[in-house]
C-alpha positions as CSV (number, residue, x, y, z in Angstrom):
1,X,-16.4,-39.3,42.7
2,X,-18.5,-36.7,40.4
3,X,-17.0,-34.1,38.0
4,X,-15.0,-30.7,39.2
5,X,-16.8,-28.4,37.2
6,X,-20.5,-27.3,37.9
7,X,-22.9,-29.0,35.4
8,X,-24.2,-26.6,32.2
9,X,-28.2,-26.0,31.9
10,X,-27.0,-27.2,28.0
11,X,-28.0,-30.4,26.3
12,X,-24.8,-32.2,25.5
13,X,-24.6,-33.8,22.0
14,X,-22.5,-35.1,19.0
15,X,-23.9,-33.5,15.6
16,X,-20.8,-34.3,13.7
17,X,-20.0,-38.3,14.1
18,X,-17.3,-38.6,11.6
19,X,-15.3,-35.3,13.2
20,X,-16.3,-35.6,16.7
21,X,-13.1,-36.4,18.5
22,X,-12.7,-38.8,21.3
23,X,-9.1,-38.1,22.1
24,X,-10.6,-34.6,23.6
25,X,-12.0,-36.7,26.5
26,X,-8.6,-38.1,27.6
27,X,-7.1,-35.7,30.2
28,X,-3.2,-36.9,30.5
29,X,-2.5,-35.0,33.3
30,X,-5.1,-36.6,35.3
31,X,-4.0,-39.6,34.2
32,X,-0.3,-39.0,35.0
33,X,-1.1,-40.2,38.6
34,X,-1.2,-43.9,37.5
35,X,2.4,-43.4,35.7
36,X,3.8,-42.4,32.7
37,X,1.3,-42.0,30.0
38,X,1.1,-41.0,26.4
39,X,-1.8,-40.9,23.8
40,X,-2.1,-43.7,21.1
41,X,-4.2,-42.8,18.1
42,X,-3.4,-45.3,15.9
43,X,-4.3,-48.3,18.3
44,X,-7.9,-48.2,18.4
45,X,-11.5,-48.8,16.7
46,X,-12.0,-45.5,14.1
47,X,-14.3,-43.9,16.8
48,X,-12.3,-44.4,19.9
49,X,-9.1,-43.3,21.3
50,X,-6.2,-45.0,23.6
51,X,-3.9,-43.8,26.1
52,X,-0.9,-46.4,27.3
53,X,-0.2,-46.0,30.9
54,X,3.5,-47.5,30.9
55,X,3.2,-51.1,32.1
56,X,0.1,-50.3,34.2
57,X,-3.3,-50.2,31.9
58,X,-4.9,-49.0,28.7
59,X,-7.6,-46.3,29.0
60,X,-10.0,-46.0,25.7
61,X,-12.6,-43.7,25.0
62,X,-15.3,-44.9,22.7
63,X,-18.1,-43.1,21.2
64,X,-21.3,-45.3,20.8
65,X,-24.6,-44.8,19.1
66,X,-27.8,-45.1,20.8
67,X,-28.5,-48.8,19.6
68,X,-25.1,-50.0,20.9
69,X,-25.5,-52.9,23.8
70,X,-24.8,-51.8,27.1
71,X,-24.7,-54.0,30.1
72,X,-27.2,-54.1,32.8
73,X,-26.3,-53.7,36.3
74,X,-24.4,-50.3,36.7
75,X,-24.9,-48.2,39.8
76,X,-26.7,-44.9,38.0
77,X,-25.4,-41.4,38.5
78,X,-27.4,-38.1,37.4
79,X,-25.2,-35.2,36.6
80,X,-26.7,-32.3,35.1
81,X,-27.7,-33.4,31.1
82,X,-25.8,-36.7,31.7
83,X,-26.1,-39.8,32.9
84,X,-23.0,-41.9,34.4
85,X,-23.4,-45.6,35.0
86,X,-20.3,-47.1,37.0
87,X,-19.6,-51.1,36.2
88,X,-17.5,-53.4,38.9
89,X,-13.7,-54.9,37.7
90,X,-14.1,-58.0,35.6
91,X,-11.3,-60.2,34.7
92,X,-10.8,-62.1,31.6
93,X,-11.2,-66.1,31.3
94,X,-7.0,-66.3,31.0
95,X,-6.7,-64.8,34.4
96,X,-4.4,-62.2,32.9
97,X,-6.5,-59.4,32.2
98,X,-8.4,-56.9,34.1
99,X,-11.1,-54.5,32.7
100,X,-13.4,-51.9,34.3
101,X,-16.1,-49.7,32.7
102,X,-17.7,-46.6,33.1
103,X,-20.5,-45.2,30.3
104,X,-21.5,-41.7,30.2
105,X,-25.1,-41.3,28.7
106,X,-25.2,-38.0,26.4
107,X,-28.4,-35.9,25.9
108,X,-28.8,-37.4,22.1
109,X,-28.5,-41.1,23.0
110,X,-25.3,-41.5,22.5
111,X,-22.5,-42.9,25.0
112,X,-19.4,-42.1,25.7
113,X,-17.5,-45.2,27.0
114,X,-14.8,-44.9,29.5
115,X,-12.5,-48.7,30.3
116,X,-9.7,-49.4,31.8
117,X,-7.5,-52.8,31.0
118,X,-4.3,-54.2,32.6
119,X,-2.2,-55.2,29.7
120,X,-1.4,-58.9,29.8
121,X,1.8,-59.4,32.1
122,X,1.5,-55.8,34.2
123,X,1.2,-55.2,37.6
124,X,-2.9,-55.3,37.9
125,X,-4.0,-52.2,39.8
126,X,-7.0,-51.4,40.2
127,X,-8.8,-50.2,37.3
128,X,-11.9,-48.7,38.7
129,X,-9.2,-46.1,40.3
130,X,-8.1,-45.8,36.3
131,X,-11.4,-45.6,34.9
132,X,-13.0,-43.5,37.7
133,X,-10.1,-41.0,36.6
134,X,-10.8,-40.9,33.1
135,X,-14.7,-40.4,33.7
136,X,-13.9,-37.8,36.0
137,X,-11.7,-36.1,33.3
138,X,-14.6,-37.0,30.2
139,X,-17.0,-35.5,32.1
140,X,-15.3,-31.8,32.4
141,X,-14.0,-31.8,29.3
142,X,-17.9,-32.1,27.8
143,X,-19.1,-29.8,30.5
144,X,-16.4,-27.0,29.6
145,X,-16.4,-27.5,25.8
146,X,-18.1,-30.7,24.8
147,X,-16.8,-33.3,22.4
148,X,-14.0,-31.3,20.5
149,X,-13.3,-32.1,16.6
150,X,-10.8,-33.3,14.3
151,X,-10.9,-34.2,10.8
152,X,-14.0,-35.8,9.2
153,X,-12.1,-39.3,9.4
154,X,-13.8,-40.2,6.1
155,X,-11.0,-37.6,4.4
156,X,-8.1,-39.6,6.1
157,X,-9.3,-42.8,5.4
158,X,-11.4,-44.4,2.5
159,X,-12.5,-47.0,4.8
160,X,-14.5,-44.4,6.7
161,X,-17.0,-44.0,4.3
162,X,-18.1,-47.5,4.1
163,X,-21.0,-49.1,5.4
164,X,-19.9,-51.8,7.7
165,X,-23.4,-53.7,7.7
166,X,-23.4,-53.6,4.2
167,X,-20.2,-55.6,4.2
168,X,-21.4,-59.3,5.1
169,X,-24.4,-60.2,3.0
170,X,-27.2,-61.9,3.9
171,X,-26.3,-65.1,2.4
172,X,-23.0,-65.5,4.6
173,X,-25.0,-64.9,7.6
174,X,-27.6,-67.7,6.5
175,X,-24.3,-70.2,6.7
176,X,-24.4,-69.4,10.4
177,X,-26.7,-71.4,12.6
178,X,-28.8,-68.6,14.8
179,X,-27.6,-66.2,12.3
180,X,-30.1,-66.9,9.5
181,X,-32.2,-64.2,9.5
182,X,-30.0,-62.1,11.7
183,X,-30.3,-57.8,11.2
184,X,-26.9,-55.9,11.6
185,X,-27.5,-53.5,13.8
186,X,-24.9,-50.2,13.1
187,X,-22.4,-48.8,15.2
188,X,-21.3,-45.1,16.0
189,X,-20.6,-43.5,12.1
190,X,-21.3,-46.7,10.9
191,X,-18.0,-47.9,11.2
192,X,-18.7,-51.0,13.0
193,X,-21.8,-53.9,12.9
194,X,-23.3,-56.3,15.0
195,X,-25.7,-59.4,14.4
196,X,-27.0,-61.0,17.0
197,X,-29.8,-63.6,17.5
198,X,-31.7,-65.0,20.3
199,X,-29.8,-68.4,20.6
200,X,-26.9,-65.7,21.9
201,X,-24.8,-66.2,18.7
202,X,-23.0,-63.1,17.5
203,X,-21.2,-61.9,14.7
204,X,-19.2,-58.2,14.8
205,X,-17.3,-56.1,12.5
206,X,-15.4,-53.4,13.7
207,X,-13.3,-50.7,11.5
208,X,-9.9,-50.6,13.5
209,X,-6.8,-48.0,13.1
210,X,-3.9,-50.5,13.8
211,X,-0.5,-51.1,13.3
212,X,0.5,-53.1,10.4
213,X,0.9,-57.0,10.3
214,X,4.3,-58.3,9.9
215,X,5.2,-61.5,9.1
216,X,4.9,-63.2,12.4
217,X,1.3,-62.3,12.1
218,X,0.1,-63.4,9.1
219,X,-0.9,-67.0,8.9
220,X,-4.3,-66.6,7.1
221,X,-4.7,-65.5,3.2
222,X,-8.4,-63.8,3.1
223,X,-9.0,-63.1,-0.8
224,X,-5.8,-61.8,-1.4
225,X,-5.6,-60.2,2.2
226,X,-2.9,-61.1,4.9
227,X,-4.6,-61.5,7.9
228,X,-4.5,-63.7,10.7
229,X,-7.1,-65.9,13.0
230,X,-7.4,-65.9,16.9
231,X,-9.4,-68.6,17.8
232,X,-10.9,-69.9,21.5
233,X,-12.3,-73.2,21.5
234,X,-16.3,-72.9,23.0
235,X,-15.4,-68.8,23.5
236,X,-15.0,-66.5,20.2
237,X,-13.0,-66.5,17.0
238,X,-11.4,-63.3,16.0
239,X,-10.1,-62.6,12.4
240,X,-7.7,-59.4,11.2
């Protein structure tokens, strides 16, 4: 599948991180051919954007910077100033989830990433056909107007501003073993971190627009904080 609208001779690029938009990408019309579908801004990391297909699938658009990890093996496509790489289905360890990937390479570096999930407990179709959709849709609306802009988040919310890296020190990272001398390495507007080392530990921080924790949620105290722990035996521990 390639995009409907011819490619521009223009370079395609995000100069404004903190206002670039990533709800411009999501076409619900397009989407409307999986089910009913509505946009979710306030379910998603600060530089990406949800739409909930009713009982079907999540599609998110996420904006990352040039550093970001991106997984080997997609099947390359070349389409005018940008590159698409197409990823197969995976499914999560539980057996309940299923997640597809598409990435859209920009002119500057930075990628736009396009994934599809099956909520757990849906009807799992198939979320390439999702994905491929949303792409398709991400890809016109950058060839007709690029990335389209809202307001400089950092107004909205304080969080915004901050540094993520500069949010675990040094010294907690040295309590981790393979973390010890660990470098974050900063996400798209800085709202999100990674430190990783070559023993293939990893530690991330990502700034999330959520809804609030209620009660059933909380089981966790972090420095006056309610928040609450997810943890997977040999997999990952999550804290909010």
């Amino acid at each position: 599948a390639t995009a409907a609208m011819p490619a521009p001779d223009r370079q395609i690029v995000i100069d404004h991180p903190r206002s670039a938009d990533p709800c411009s990408l999501i076409d619900l019309t397009a989407l409307s051919q999986h089910g009913s579908v509505e946009i979710d801004r306030e379910n998603s990391k600060f530089s990406a954007c949800r739409a909930n297909i009713r009982d079907r699938a999540n599609l998110t658009v996420d904006l990352l910077g040039p550093d970001e990890y991106e997984p080997p093996g997609g099947a390359l496509q070349r389409l005018g100033p940008l590159t698409i790489a197409r990823f197969e289905a995976t499914t999560h360890s539980s057996g309940t989830r299923t997640r597809c990937e598409r990435r859209v390479e920009l002119s500057d570096g930075n990628t736009v990433l396009v994934s599809a999930e099956s909520p757990a407990g849906a009807v799992v179709d198939d979320m390439c056909a999702v994905a491929e959709t949303g792409v398709t849709a991400a890809v016109d609306a950058l060839f007709a107007r690029g990335i389209g802009m809202r307001v400089q988040l950092d107004v909205e919310r304080p969080l915004a501003r901050v540094d993520a890296c500069g949010l675990i020190r040094p010294a907690d990272l040295a309590t981790i073993p393979g973390l010890e001398n660990a470098t974050g390495r900063p996400e798209f507007g800085s709202w999100g971190c990674t430190w990783a080392s070559g023993s293939g530990t990893r530690a991330r921080l990502d700034f999330w627009r959520s809804t609030q924790l209620t009660e059933a949620d909380v089981d966790t105290d972090f420095n006056g904080r309610r928040g609450t722990v997810f943890f997977r035996p040999g997999g990952h521990c999550y804290a909010h």
